[in-house]
NURO-951877 format. One record per residue (C-alpha): residue in three letters; x, y, z. Coordinates in steps of 0.02 Angstrom, whole numbers, plus 50000, padded with zeros to 5 digits. Example, Ala and Ser with C-alpha at 12.3 -4.5 7.8 and 13.67 -1.06 7.14 Angstrom:
ALA506154977550390 SER506844994750357 
//
This chain:
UNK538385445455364 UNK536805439855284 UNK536875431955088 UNK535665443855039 UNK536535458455064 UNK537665468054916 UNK539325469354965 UNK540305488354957 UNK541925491254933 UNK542575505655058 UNK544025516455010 UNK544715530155086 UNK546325539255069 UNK546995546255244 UNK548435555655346 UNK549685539855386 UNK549605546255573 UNK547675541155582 UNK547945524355534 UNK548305513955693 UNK546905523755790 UNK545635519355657 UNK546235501155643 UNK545965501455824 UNK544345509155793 UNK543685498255656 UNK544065483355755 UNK542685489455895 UNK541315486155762 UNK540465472855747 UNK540295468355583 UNK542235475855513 UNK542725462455399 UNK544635467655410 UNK545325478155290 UNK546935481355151 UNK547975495455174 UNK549265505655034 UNK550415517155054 UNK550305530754930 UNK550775549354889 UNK549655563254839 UNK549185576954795 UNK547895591454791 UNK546935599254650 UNK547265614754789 UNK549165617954726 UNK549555637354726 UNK550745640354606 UNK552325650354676 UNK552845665154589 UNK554705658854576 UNK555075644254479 UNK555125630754583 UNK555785616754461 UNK555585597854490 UNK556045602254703 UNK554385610654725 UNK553295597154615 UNK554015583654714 UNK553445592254888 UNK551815595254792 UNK551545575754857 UNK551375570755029 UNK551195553755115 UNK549435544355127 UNK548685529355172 UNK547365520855072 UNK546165509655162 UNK545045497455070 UNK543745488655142 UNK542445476655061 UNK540855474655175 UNK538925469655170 UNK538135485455131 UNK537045484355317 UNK538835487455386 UNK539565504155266 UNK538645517555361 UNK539365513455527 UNK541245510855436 UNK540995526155328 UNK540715538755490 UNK541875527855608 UNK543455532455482 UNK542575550955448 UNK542635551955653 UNK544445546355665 UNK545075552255511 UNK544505570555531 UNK545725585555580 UNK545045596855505 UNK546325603455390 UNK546675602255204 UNK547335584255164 UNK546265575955260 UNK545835564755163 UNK544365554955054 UNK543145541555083 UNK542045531554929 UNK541165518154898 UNK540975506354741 UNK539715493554720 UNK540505476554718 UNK539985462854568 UNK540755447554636 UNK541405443754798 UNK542525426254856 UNK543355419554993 UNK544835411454937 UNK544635401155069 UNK542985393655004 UNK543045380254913 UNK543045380954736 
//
């Protein structure tokens, strides 16, 4: 990692099934600086609405199980991260998943000394 380059935060929000193949993955690269993982629930804008009433049983199975992976690296190193958790990620059916990016303003070690 050069000082020079920006650094890019990575998220992307995946099937929890994927995970251990693309940690696996990620840690063939090079330049993966590690990464933060969450488990969280979600949900599609994709929701068909049943024509019985469903009540608060169908809203609840309305969310399903996901991983979100976060990942802050020099921004020489997002292209290959970005396709290596499209490449493992990918199914190919709905709820895949997502994958952005955010610019990053500061970035610290808390390692480094103060």
């Amino acid at each position: 990692m050069t000082t020079t380059d920006a650094m890019i935060e990575i998220r992307a929000v995946i099937r929890p099934a994927r995970l251990d193949p693309l940690r696996a993955a990620l840690r063939q690269i090079p330049e993966f600086p590690g990464m933060s993982v969450i488990k969280i629930d979600g949900c599609s804008a994709l929701w068909v609405e049943q024509s019985e009433p469903g009540g608060i049983k169908r809203d609840l199975l309305d969310y399903t199980p996901k991983a979100m992976v976060t990942i802050v690296a020099p921004e020489s190193a997002v292209e290959v991260l970005i396709a290596t958790i499209h490449r493992i990620a990918h199914t190919g059916r709905m709820g895949d998943g997502l994958i952005w990016t955010c610019r990053v303003e500061n970035f610290i070690r808390i390692t480094t000394p103060a």
